[in-house]
Residue, then its C-alpha position, 0 to 999 in steps of 0.5 A: x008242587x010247592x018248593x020251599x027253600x030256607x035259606x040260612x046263607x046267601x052263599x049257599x043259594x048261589x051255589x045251589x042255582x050255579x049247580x042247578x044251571x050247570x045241570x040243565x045245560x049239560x043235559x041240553x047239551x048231551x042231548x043236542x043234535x044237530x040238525x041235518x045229517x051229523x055222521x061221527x066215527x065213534x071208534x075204532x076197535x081191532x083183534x089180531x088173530x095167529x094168522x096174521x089177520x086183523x079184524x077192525x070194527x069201525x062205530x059210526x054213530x049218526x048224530x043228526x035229525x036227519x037218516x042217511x040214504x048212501x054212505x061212502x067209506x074209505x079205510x087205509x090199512x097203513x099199510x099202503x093198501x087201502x079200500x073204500x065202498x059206497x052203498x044204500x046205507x041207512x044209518x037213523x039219528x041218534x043209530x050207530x052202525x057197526x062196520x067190519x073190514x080185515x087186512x093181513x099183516x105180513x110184518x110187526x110193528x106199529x101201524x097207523x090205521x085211518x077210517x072216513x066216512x061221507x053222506x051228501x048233506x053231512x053238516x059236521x065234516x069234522x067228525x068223520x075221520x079218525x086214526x087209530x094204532x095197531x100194534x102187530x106183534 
């Protein structure tokens, strides 16, 4: 296919291989992985229920080349009490698995809520922990 371009100011023929440039690296960019293992905790999502019970979902996306063969996960409820697991999780790039965990709330007020998550040969530790805040009413 033939491309013909006329061009009328030499401004806009920069402007057009500036934007043209941009995209390509932002497409490079937002598809990217990074070799190896690259475990990201996305987010942290909570539903408060009338028996003082909090339900959390906990988005782990795999952002590597590379599936996890064991996952460990930790998650303090800020409340002082916590709990971790480990186990055969497989998580495949570019998957996000979802994790659900519950805590009750004898109390109101404002809790920070922290979740990490852990492989053997994750290239990116950075990404693996992440806090959020529950408001109990």
């Amino acid at each position: 296919m033939k491309m013909a371009f006329k061009i009328t100011k030499p401004g806009r023929i920069a402007l057009l291989v500036t934007m043209l440039s941009f995209i390509a690296l932002t497409q490079s960019i937002g598809s990217a992985r990074i070799s190896g293992i690259d475990l990201d905790i996305q987010n942290i999502k909570y539903e408060h229920d009338a028996d003082q019970m909090v339900h959390f979902s906990i988005f782990v996306k795999n952002k590597g080349t590379e599936s996890t063969e064991s996952v460990s996960f930790g998650f303090d409820f800020g409340t002082g009490m916590g709990m971790g697991f480990a186990g055969p999780i497989v998580i495949k790039p570019g998957e996000t698995k979802v994790f659900s965990l519950g805590s009750s709330y004898s109390e109101s007020g404002k809790f920070v809520v922290t979740a990490n998550v852990y492989t053997d040969g994750d290239v990116n530790l950075k990404n693996n922990l992440e806090t959020a805040i529950v408001n109990i009413k």
